[in-house]
Each structure stands twice: as structure tokens, then as C-alpha cells.
Phi, psi and omega in degrees: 000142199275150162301352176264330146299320149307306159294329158293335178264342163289340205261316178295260182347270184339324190269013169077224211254317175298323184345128187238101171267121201255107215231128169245124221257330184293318188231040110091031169249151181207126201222142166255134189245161166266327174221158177268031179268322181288300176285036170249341172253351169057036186273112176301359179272005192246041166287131167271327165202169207209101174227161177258141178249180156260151163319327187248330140314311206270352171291326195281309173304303193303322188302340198277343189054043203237347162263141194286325169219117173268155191220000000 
């Protein structure tokens, strides 16, 4: 597993039991909502993080089965 998934999944964990991670997998933006009511309205102010993946980070994030929406 890459550090940057690590840091996403830590970062979800870190972020308490509501934490919603939302992934668009063809261009790899991976966004941390704190709840999934926050990413429906997409106010980037309420991003807990925010990373660009590669093509194989973001199959490698989907495999952890930790993300919440794939687009």
C-alpha cells in the first residue's frame, strides 16, 4: 500500500465514524467529507482533504473497500 493511501485511510479513521470518502476514479480527485450530507452540497470549505491519485492509487483505495462513492 502507497503513503498516500495511507494517508487517506488514516485520515478517514482520523476523522470519526461519519467521515464520507468520495473518489472520481477516471481523474483520481479523492475528496474526505466530514459527513454525507456535506458532500452533496460540495462546499469545498467543508473538505477534510483533498488528494489527486493515479490510476492505480485510486483501484488501490477502491480494493480497501473504504471508500464511499465511486463516481
Amino acid at each position: 500500500m502507497t503513503t498516500k493511501i495511507e494517508e487517506i485511510l488514516s485520515a478517514k479513521n482520523n476523522s470519526g465514524e461519519n467521515a464520507y470518502l468520495w473518489l472520481k476514479a477516471a481523474v483520481g480527485d479523492c475528496i474526505l467529507w466530514p459527513t454525507q450530507d456535506a458532500s452533496e452540497n460540495e462546499d469545498s470549505a467543508d473538505e477534510i482533504g483533498r488528494w489527486e491519485l493515479t490510476v492505480d492509487e485510486a483501484n488501490a483505495l477502491i480494493e480497501t473497500g473504504e471508500v464511499d462513492e465511486v463516481e
